[in-house]
C-alpha positions as CSV (number, residue, x, y, z in Angstrom):
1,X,-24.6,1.4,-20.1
2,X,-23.1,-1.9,-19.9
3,X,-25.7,-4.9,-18.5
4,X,-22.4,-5.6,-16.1
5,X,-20.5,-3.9,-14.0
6,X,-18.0,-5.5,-12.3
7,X,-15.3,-3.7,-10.2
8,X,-11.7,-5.4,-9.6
9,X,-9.8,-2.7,-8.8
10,X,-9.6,-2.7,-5.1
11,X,-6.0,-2.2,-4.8
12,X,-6.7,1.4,-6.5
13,X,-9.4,2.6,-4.2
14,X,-12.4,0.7,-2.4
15,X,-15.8,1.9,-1.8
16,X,-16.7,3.5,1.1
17,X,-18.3,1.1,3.7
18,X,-22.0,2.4,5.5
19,X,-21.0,1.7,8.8
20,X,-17.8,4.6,8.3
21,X,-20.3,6.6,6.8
22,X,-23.0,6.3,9.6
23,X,-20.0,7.2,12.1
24,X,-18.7,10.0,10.0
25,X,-22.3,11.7,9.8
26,X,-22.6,13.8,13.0
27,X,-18.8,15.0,12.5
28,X,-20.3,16.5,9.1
29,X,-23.3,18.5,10.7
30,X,-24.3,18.8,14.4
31,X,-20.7,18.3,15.9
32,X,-18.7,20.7,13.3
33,X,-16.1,22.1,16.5
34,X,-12.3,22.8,15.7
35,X,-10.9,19.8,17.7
36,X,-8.4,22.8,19.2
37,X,-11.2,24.9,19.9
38,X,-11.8,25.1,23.8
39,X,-15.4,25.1,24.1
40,X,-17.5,22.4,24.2
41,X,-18.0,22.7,20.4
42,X,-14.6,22.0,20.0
43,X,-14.3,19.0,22.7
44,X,-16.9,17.3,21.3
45,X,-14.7,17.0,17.9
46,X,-11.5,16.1,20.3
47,X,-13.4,13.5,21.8
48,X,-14.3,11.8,18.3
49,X,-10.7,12.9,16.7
50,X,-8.9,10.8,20.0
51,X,-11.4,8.0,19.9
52,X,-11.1,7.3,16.6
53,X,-6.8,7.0,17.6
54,X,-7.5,5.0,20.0
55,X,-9.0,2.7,17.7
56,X,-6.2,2.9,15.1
57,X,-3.9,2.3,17.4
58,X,-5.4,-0.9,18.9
59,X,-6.1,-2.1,15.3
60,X,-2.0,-2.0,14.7
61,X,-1.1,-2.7,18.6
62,X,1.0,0.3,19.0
63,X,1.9,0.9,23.2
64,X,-0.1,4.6,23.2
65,X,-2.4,6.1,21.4
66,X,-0.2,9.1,20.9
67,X,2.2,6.9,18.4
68,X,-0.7,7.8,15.4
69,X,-0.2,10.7,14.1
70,X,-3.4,11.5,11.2
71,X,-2.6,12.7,7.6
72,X,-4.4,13.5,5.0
73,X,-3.2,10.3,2.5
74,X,-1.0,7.2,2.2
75,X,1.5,9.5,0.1
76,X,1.6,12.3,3.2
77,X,2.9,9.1,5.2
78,X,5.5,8.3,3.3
79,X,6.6,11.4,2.7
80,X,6.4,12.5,6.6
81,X,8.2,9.0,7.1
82,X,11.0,9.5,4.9
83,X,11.9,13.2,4.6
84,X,11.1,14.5,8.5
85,X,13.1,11.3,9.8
86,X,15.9,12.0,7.2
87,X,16.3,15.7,8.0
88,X,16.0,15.1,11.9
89,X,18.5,12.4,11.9
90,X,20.9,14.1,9.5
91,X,23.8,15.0,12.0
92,X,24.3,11.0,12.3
93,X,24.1,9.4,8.7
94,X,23.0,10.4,5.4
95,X,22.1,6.9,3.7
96,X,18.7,5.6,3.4
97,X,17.9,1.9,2.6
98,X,15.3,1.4,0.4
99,X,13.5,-1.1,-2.2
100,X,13.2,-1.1,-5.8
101,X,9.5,-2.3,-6.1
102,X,8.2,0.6,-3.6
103,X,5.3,2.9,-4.2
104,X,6.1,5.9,-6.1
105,X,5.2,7.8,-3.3
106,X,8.3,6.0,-1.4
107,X,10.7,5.7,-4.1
108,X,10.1,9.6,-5.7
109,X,10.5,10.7,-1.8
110,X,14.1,9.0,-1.8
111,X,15.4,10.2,-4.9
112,X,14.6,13.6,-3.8
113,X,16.2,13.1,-0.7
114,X,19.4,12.8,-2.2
115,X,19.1,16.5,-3.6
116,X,19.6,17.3,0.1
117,X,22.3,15.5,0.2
118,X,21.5,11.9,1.0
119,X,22.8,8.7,-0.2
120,X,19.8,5.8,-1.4
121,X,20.5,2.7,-2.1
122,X,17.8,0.6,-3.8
123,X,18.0,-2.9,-3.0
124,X,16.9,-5.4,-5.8
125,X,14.2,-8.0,-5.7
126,X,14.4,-11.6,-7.0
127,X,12.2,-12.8,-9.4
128,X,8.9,-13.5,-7.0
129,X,9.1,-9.8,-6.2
130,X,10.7,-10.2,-2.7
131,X,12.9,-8.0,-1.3
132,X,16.0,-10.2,1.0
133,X,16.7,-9.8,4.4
134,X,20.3,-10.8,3.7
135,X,20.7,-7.5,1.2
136,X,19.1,-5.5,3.8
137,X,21.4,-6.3,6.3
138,X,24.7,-6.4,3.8
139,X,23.9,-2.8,2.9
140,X,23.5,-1.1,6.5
141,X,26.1,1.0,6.9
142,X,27.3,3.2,10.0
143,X,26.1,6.1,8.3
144,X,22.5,4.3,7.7
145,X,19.4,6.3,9.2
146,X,16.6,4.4,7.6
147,X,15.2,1.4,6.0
148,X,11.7,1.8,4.0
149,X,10.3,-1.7,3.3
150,X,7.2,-2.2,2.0
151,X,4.8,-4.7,3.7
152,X,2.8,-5.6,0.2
153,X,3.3,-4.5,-3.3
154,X,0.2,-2.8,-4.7
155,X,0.9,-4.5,-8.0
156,X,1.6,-7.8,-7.7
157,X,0.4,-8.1,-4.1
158,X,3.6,-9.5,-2.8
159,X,4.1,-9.7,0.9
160,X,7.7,-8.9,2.2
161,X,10.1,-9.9,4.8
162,X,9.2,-7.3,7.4
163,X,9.6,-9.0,10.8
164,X,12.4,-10.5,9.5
165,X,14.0,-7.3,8.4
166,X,12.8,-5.9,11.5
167,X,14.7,-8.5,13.4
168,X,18.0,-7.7,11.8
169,X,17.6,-4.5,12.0
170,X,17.0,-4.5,15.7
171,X,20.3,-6.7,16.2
172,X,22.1,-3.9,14.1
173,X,20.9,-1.7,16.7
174,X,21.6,-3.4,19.6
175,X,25.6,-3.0,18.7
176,X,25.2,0.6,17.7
177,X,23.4,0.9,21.4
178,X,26.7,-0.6,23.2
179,X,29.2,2.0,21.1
180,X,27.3,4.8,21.6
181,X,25.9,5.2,18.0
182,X,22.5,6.4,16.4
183,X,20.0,3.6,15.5
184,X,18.8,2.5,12.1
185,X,15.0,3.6,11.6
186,X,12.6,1.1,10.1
187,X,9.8,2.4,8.2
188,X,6.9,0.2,5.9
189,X,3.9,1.0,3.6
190,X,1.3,-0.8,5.0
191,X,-1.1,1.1,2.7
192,X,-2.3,-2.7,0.7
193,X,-2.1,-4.9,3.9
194,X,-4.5,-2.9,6.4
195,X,-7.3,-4.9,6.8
196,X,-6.4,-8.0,4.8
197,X,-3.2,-9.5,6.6
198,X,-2.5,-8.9,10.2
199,X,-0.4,-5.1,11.5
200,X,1.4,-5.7,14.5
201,X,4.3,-2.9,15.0
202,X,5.7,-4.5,17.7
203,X,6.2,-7.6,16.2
204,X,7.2,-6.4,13.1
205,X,9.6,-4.3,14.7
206,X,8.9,-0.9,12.8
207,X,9.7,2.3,13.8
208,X,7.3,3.9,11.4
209,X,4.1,3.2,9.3
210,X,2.1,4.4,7.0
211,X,-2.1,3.9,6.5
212,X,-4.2,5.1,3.7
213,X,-8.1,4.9,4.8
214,X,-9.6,4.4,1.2
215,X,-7.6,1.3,0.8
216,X,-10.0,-0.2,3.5
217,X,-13.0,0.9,2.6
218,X,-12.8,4.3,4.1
219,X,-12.8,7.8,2.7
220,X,-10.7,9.3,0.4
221,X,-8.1,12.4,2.0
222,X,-7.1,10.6,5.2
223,X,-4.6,8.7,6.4
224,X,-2.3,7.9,9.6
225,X,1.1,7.3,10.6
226,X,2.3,5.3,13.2
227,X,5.7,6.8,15.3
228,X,7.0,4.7,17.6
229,X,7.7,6.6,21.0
230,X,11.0,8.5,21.2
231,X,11.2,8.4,17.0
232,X,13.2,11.5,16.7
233,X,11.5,12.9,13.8
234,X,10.6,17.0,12.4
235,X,7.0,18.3,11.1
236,X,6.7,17.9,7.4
237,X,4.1,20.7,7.7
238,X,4.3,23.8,9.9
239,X,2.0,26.6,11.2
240,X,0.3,24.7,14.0
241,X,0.3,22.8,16.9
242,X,-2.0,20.0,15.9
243,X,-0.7,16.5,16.0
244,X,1.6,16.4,18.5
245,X,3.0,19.3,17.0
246,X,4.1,17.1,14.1
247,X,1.3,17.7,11.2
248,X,0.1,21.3,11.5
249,X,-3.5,22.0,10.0
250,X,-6.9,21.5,11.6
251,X,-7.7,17.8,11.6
252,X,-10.2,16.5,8.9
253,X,-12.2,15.0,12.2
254,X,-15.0,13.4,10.1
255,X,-12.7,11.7,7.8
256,X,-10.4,10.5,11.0
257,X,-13.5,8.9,12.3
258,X,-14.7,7.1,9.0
259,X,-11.0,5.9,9.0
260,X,-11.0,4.5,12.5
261,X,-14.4,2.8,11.8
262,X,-13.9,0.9,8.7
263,X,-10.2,-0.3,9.8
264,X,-12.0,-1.5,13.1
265,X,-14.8,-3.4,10.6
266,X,-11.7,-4.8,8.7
267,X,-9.7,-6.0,11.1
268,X,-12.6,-8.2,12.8
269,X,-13.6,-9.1,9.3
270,X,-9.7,-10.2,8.1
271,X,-9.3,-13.6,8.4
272,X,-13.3,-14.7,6.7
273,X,-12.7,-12.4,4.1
274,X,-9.5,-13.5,3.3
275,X,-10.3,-17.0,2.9
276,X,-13.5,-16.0,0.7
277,X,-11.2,-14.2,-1.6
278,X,-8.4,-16.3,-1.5
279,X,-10.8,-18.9,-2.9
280,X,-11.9,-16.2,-5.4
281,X,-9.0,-15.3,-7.0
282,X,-7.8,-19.0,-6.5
283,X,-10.8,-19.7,-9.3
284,X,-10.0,-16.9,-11.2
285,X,-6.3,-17.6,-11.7
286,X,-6.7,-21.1,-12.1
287,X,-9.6,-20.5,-15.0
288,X,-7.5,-18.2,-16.5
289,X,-4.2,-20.8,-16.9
290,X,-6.3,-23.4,-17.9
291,X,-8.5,-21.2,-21.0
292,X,-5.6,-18.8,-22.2
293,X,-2.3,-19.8,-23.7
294,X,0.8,-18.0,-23.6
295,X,0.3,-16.0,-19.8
296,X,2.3,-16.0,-16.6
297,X,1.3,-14.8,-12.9
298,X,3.4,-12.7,-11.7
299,X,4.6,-12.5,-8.1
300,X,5.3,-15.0,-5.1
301,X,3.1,-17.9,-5.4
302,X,2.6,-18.5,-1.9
303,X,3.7,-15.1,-0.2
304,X,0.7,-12.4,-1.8
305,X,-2.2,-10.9,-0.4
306,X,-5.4,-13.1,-1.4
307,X,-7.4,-10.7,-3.2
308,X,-4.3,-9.5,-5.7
309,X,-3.3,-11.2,-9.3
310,X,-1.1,-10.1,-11.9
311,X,-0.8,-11.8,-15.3
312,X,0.9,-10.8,-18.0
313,X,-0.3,-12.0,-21.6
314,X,2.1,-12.1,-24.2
315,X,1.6,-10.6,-27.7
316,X,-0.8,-7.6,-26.7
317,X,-1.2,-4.3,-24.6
318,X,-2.6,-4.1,-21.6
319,X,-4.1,-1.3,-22.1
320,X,-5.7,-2.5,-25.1
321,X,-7.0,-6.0,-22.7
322,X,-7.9,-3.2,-20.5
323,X,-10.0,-1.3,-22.3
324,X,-11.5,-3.7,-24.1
325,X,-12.7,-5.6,-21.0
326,X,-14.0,-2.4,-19.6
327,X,-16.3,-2.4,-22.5
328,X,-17.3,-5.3,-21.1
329,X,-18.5,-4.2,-17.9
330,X,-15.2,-4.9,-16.4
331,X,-12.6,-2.4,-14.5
332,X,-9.8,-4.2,-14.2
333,X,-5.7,-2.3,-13.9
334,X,-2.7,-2.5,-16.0
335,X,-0.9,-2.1,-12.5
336,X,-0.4,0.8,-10.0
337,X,-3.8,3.6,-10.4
338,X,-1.0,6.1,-9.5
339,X,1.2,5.2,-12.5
340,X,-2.0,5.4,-15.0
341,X,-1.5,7.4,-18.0
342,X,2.3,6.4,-19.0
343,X,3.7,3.6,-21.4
344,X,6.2,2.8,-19.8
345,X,6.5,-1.0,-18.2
346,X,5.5,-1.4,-14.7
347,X,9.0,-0.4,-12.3
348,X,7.2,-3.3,-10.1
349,X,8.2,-6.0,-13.1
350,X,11.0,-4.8,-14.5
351,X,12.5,-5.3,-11.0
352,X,11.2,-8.8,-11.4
353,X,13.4,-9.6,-14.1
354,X,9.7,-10.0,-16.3
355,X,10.9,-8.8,-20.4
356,X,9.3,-5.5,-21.4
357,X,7.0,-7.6,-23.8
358,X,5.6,-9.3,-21.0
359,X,5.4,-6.2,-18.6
360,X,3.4,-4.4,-21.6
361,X,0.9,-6.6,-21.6
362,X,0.2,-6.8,-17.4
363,X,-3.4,-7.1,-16.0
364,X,-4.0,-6.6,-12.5
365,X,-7.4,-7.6,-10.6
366,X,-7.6,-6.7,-7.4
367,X,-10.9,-8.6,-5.5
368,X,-12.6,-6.9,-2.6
369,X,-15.8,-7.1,-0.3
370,X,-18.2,-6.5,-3.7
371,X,-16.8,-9.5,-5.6
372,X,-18.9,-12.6,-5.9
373,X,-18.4,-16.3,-7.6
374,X,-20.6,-14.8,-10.1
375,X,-18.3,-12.1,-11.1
376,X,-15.4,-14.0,-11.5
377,X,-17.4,-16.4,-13.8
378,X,-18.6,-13.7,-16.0
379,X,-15.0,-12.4,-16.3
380,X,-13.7,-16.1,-17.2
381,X,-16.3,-16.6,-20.0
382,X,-15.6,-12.7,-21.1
383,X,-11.3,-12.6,-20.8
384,X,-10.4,-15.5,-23.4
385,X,-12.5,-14.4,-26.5
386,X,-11.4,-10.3,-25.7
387,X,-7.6,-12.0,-25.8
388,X,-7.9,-14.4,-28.7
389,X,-9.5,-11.1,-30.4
390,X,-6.6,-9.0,-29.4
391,X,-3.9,-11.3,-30.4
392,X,-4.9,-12.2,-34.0
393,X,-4.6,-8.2,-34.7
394,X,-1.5,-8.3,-33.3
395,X,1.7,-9.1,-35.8
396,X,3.7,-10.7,-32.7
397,X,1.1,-13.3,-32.1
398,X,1.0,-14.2,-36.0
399,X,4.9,-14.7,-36.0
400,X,4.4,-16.6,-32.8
401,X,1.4,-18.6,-32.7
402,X,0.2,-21.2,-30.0
């Protein structure tokens, strides 16, 4: 086993804090109710299950508790979001508004939605991986039902317009409120931001978003969505009650309560943990511009969530960078965890406009609560030898040396 072990992957999935774990223990012995059950069994579970969305829904400032709905992953979100919005809204629009850097779990979910008759359009970004209010706006149609922004790419940790959007959206609504007219539904992924940038719905001006507790150091197999009152909007799942009668299936109360408890510890811990990584990945990006020739950052310079960095490195395979460094002691990504397994360029930067040779050869770290100065040093003094090594097998960098 390798002397080192450093983890930079926390866009794919963070370690479960003790403090969720402490919460979640009692909900996985002594208090074991159904939280529909009406003994006291089961109102003991209620009383943790309603707690714990309370606390979500303070942590994002939605207006009642009620507006969370629990799920049982980022990807049930979206999907509840998108296709149980769609369908109930269908009598008054088919088009849906969407972006062309999106999660798979967005973007899959739109293109099946126009097997059922809706129209998608995918709205480009520009070369710093931000989606424009402007297109937003010129695409809204009268037979628009939704917009799905996301607030922060996974991969190149870009942070988008959403109050913005959210602003012109609520000004397309306000005329479609004096004619008489359905309103345009705005839906985000806030799946990468909870816990590192600031979730305000209000201000924002969503309709509908979507959590994922293991992004946040939570457990894995839960997640929430926020629906703002009077969302007109069907059950994805049916054969029960639970949920406002909008998720059937017996609540995963345990997990709901780890959830609530390590987004609580996040948000109070935002802003200092931030900074610290900011500074972090500041050192590690700089190091790495300033020992390695031939690579580019990808994404908004100014506009990305502090722990996230993309660079591509010309003349080799990510996969190959990534592999080797993980020999190395170091877990690293070649972009989304969810997309793992395919050689095909990241959708992410080939919306950027980045070439295909470029794309190929994409590293993403991803900093978190567990990364120190040291790590970063040991990954600066480990990356440049593993990519000179790389690049003299490869026939590219020998037809194009530095």
């Amino acid at each position: 086993m390798n002397k080192k072990s450093i983890y930079l992957d926390y866009n794919a999935t963070t370690p479960l804090r003790a403090e969720p774990l402490d919460a979640m223990r009692p909900y996985l012995s002594d208090v074991f109710g159904n939280a529909s059950s009406m003994h006291v069994f089961g109102q003991q579970a209620r009383k943790g299950l309603e707690d714990a969305r309370q606390a979500v829904a303070r942590c994002v400032n939605a207006q009642k508790p009620g507006e969370i709905i629990f799920t049982g992953c980022g990807t049930e979100s979206d999907n509840m979001a998108i296709k149980s919005v769609a369908r109930a809204n269908k009598a008054r629009g088919n088009h849906i508004i969407t972006s062309s850097i999106e999660h798979h779990a967005v973007l899959a979910t739109c293109e099946y939605m126009r097997s059922e008759g809706f129209q998608v359009t995918v709205l480009p970004v520009d070369s710093s991986g931000r989606v424009s209010p402007l297109e937003v706006k010129r695409n809204i149609q009268p037979s628009t039902i939704l917009v799905s922004i996301m607030h922060a790419n996974n991969e190149v940790g870009v942070i988008q317009p959403v109050a913005e959007i959210g602003k012109i959206i609520a000004g397309e609504n306000d005329s479609r409120a004096a004619a008489g007219r359905g309103q345009v539904l705005f839906h985000t992924d806030a799946v990468q931001t909870a816990g590192k940038i600031p979730i305000d719905v209000q201000a924002m001006g969503v309709d509908l978003l979507s959590l994922s507790a293991h992004k946040f150091y939570g457990p894995k197999g839960v997640g929430a969505l926020y629906i703002k009152r009077g969302t007109v909007i069907e059950p994805l799942l049916h054969g029960g009650h639970h949920e406002a009668n909008l998720r059937a299936g017996t609540e995963n109360v345990a997990g709901i309560v780890g959830m609530a408890a390590a987004l609580e510890l996040a948000v109070a811990e935002q802003q200092a943990e931030q900074a610290r990584l900011l500074a972090l990945r500041q050192k590690l990006e700089n190091g790495i511009m300033s020992s390695i020739p031939s690579v580019y950052v990808n994404g908004h310079s100014l506009e990305r969530l502090a722990g996230t960095l993309s660079v591509s490195f010309e003349f080799i395979e990510g996969e190959s960078l990534l592999l080797s460094l993980d020999l190395k002691g170091i877990a690293a990504s070649t972009g989304s965890a969810c997309a793992s397994g395919t050689s095909e360029p990241s959708h992410v930067l080939s919306a950027m406009g980045v070439p295909p040779e470029c794309a190929q050869g994409a590293l993403r770290f991803s900093l978190g609560r567990g990364t120190t100065e040291k790590d970063i040093d040991y990954v600066l003094e480990t990356l440049p030898p593993v990519v000179d090594r790389l690049r003299r097998m490869s026939p590219l960098w020998k037809q194009n040396p530095v």
